[in-house]
N, C-alpha and C positions, 0 to 999 in steps of 0.2 A: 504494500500500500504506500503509493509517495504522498498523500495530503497526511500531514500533522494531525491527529487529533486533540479536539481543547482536552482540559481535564476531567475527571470524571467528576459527575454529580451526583452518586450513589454509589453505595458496592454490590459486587454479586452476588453476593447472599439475597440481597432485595430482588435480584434480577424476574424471577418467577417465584411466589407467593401462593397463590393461588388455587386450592386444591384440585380445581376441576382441569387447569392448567398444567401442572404436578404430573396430573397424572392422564395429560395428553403428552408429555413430553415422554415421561417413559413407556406407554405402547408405541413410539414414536411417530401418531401424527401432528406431533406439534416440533418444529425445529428452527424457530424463528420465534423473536417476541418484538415487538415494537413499546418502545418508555419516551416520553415526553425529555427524559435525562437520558446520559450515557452513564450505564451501570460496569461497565465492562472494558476493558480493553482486548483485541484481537489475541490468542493463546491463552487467558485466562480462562479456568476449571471451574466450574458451576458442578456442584454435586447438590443431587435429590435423591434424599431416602436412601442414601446408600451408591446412587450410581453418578457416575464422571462423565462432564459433557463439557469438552472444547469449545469455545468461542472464538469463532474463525474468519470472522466477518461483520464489521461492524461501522454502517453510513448512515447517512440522513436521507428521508425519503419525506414528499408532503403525501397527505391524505388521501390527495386529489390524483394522487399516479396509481393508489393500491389496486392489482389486477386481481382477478377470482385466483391464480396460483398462488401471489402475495398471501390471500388468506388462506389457503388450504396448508399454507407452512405454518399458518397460527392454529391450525387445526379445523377450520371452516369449510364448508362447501363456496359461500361466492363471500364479494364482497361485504354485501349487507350481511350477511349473517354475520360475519365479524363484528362490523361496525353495529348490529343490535346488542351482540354481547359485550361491546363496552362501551355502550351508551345504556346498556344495566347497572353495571360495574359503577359509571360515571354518570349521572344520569343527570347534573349540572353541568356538564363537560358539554364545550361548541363542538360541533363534527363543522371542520370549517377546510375545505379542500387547500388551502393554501397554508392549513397547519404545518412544523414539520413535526416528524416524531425519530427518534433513535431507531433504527434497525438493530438488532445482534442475532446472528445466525449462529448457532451449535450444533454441532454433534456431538455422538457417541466417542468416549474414548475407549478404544480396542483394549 
């Protein structure tokens, strides 16, 4: 990656919280999470419940680009279903297309 990332504004522990999240990421159809902050920086290890996940990948994206495979990496069939499960989560939160938000992509560590 040659752009600088700013500092973080969270750690990875906060990364994913979320029980129903948890435990999209360990059947793994969840391998991606979007944060309004950067939790993360790129090689840093997220562990859930026991298991190690690599963060391999981490940009800024706005709202207004998220494709239906965007959300099936959050664990969703299309967009909206995404964006209704966290405009639940958030439910005083703009869904505003020019938002940006943190991408951090993970996998499994072997």
């Amino acid at each position: 990656m040659s752009a600088t990332l700013p500092p973080k504004t969270c750690t990875i522990d906060r990364l994913i919280t979320n029980p129903e999240d948890i435990e999209r990421v360990l059947k793994g159809d969840k391998t991606a999470t979007r944060r309004n902050g950067r939790y993360a920086d790129p090689g840093e290890i997220m562990e859930l419940q026991g298991y190690r996940f690599e963060v391999y990948h981490v940009y800024q994206q706005s709202l207004g680009e998220l494709t239906d495979q965007d959300a099936q990496s959050e664990g969703f069939s299309s967009v909206d279903a995404y964006k209704d499960h966290i405009l639940s989560l958030h439910p005083k939160m703009p869904w505003l297309p020019q938002m940006k938000v943190w991408v951090h992509e993970f996998r499994p560590v072997k």
